[in-house]
C-alpha positions in Angstrom: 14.6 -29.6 37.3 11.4 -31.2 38.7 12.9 -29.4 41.7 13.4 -26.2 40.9 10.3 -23.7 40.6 8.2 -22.8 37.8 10.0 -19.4 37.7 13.8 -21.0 37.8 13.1 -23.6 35.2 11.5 -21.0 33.2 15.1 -19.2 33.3 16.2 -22.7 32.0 14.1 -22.9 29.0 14.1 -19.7 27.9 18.2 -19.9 28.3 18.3 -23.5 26.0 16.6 -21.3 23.3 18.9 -19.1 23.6 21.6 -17.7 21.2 24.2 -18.2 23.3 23.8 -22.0 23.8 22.2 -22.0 20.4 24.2 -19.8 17.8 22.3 -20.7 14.5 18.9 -19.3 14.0 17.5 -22.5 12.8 18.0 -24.3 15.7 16.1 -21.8 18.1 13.3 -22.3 16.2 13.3 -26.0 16.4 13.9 -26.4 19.8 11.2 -23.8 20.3 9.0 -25.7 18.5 10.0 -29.3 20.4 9.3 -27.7 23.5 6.2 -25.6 22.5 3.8 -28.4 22.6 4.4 -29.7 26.0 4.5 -26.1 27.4 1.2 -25.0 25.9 -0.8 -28.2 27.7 0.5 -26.1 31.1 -0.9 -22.7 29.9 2.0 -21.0 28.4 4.7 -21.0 25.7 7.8 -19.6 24.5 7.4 -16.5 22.9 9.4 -14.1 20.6 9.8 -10.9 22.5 12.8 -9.4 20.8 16.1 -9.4 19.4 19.5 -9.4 19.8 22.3 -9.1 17.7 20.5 -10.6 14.9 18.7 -13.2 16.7 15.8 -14.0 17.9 14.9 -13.3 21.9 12.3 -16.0 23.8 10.3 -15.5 26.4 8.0 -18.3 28.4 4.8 -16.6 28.8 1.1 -17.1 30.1 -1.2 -17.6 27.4 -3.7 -15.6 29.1 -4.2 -12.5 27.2 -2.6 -9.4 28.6 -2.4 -6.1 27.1 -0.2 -6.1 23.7 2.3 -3.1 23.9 4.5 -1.9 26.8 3.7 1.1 29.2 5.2 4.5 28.2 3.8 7.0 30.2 1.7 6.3 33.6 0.0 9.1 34.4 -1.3 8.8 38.1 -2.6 10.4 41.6 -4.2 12.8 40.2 -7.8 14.0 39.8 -7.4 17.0 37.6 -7.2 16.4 33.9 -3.2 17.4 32.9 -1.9 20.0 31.2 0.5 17.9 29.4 2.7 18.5 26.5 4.8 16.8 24.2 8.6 17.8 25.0 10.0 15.5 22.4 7.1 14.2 20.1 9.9 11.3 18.6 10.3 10.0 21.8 6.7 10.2 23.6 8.2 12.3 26.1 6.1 14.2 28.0 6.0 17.1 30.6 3.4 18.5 32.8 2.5 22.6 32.1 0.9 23.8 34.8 -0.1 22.4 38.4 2.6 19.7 37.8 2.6 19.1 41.8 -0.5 18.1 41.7 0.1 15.1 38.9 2.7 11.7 38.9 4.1 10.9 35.6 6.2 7.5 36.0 8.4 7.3 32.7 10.8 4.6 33.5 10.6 1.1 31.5 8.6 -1.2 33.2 10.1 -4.7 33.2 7.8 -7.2 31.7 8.9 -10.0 34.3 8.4 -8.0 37.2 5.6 -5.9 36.3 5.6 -2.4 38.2 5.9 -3.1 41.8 6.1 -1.2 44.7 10.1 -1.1 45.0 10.6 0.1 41.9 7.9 2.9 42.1 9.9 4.0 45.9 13.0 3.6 43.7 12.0 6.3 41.4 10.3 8.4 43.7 13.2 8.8 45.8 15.6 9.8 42.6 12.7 12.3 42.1 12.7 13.9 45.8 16.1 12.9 46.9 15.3 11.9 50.4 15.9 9.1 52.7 14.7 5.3 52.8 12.7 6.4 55.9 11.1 9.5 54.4 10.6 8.6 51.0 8.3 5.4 51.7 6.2 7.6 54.2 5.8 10.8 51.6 5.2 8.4 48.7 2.2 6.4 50.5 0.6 9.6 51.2 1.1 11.5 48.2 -0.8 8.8 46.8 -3.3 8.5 49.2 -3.8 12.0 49.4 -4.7 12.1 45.3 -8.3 9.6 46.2 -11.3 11.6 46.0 -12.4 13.2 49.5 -16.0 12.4 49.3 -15.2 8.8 48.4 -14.0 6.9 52.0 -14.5 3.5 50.7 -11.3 4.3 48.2 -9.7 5.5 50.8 -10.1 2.1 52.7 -9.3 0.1 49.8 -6.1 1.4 49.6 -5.1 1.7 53.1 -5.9 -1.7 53.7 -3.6 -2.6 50.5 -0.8 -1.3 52.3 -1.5 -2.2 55.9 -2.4 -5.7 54.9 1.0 -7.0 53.8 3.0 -4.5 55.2 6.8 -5.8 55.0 6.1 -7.8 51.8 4.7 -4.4 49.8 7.9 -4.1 48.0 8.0 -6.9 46.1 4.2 -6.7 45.1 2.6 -5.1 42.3 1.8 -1.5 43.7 -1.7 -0.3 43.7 -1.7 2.9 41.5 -4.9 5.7 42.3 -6.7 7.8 39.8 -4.3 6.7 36.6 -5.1 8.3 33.8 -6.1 5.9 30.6 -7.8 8.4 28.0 -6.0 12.1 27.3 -7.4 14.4 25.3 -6.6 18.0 24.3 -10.1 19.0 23.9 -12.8 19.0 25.9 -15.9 16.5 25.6 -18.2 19.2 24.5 -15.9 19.4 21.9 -15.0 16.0 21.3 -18.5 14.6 21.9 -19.9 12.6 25.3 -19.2 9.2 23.8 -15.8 10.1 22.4 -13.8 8.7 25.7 -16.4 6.5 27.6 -13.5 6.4 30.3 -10.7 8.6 30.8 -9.4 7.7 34.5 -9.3 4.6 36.5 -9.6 4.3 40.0 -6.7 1.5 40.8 -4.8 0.5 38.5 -2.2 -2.3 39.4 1.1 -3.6 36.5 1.2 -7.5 36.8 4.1 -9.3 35.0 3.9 -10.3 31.8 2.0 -7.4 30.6 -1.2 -8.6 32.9 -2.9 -4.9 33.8 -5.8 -5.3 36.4 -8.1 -2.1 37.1 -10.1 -2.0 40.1 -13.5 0.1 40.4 -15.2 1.8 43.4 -18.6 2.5 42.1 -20.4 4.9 44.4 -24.5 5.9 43.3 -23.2 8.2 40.9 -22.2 5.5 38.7 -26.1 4.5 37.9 -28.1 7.3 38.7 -28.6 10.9 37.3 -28.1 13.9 39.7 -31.8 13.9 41.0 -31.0 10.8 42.2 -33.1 8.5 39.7 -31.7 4.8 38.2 -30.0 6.4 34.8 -29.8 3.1 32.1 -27.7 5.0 29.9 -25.3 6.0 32.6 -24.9 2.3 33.2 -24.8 1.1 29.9 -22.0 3.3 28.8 -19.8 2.2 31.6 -20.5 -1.5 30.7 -19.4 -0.2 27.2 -16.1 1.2 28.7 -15.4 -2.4 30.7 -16.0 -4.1 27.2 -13.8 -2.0 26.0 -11.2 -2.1 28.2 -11.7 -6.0 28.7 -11.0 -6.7 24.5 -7.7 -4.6 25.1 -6.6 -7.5 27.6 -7.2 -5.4 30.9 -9.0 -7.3 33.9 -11.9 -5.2 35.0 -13.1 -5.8 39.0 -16.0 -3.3 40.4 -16.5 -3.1 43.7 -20.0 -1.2 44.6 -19.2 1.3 47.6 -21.3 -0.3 50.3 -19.0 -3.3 50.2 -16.1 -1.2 51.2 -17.8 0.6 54.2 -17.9 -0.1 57.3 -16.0 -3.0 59.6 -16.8 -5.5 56.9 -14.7 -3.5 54.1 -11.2 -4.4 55.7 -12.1 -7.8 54.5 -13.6 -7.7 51.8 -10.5 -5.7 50.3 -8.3 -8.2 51.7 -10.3 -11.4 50.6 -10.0 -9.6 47.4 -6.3 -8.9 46.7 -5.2 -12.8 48.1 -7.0 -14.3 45.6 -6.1 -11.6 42.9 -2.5 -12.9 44.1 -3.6 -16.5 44.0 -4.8 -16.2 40.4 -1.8 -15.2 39.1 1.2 -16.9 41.0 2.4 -14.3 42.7 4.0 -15.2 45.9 3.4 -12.8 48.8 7.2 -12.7 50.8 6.6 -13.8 54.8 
């Protein structure tokens, strides 16, 4: 055990608390509760996550707050708001009306130890188009690049260098979702009211394990000034509002301003970025 890594003796723990080496309710919760106190000193602890058969499922988990609930519907490469519907209302399934090329809608579970990474997304996509290994992972990475915002290159760069940075070890990292929709709303927000959804779509949005959701922001001038070019404080007050916001739901916010992202300094920058994103949170980047 004092060999093993964090991840394996994990496996260990969570399989002592078990049902199937503990078949008496009582007993998983006292060996849950010998081993919580220890745990919690390194930053996390065994957590109830489920059932099964009548008992009780643990999981050893960070105690850095992540976002309660698990992903349904993601909603992504698109910068048109969707003409969704509700196919079946009982099981949150969805489906796109009209323009449904022009809109991803990833609806498979996303598995809380693994987080949504890119294998999985190239997995699905090439169930969806029913192409090769070759020709799915080049159509994939430029239907998503495609969806960025033509008038914003520094996105552009922050995603290409994403992808171009750890190349061969992509699949097994989280994958860096563009323009994913957080807020939907039928109406529109004369009808619904300028403050009613401070934020309706993020820029990046990337699925960590354990329920850890990180959105990145590009903020070009637009974000803090009005049309005639002049510093707007309520512009940049509401979208501090919307970080709050999203920040007391356990997201992690990061802004980038534009200028960061231009020029030969950008690559960088990007990449100095996502190693310590990947430092922060344990996740090993394969050779």
């Amino acid at each position: 055990m004092y060999e093993a890594t964090d991840r394996r003796f994990t496996w260990f723990l969570e399989g002592l608390g078990s049902a199937d080496v503990r078949p008496d309710v009582s007993a998983q919760l006292r060996f849950i509760q010998l081993v919580n106190e220890p745990l919690r000193q390194c930053g996390v602890e065994p957590r109830e996550t489920g059932t099964d058969g009548g008992y009780p499922i643990f999981e050893v988990v960070s105690l850095a707050k992540g976002v309660s609930g698990s992903p349904k519907n993601l909603i992504f490469a698109s910068q048109i708001k969707p003409d969704l519907r509700f196919r079946d209302a009982v099981n949150n399934d969805i489906e796109i009306v009209t323009n449904a090329d022009k809109v991803l809608v990833y609806e498979r579970p996303i598995l809380r130890d693994k987080g949504l990474r890119w294998k999985e997304l190239q997995d699905w996509w090439a169930d969806l188009k029913h192409m090769s290994e070759e020709e799915v992972k080049k159509t994939l990475y430029y239907r998503l690049r495609d969806s960025l915002p033509l008038n914003s290159p520094p996105q552009r760069l922050f995603f290409e260098t994403y992808y171009k940075r750890f190349g061969q070890a992509i699949p097994m990292l989280p994958a860096l979702l563009p323009e994913v929709w957080l807020h939907w709303d039928p109406r529109t927000v004369h009808e619904r009211g300028p403050d009613a959804l401070l934020r309706f779509r993020m820029d990046f949005l990337m699925l960590f394990p354990h329920n850890i959701r990180v959105v990145i922001e590009v903020d070009g001038k637009h974000h803090y000034v009005d049309i005639g070019g002049i510093a707007d404080t309520s512009r940049y007050a509401a979208m501090m509002a919307a970080d709050r916001e999203l920040r007391l739901a356990g997201y992690e916010v990061y802004r980038f301003g534009a200028v960061e992202l231009s020029g030969d300094r950008g690559y960088t920058v990007a990449t100095e970025f996502f190693e310590g994103l990947f430092k922060l949170h344990g996740v090993n980047v394969p050779v």
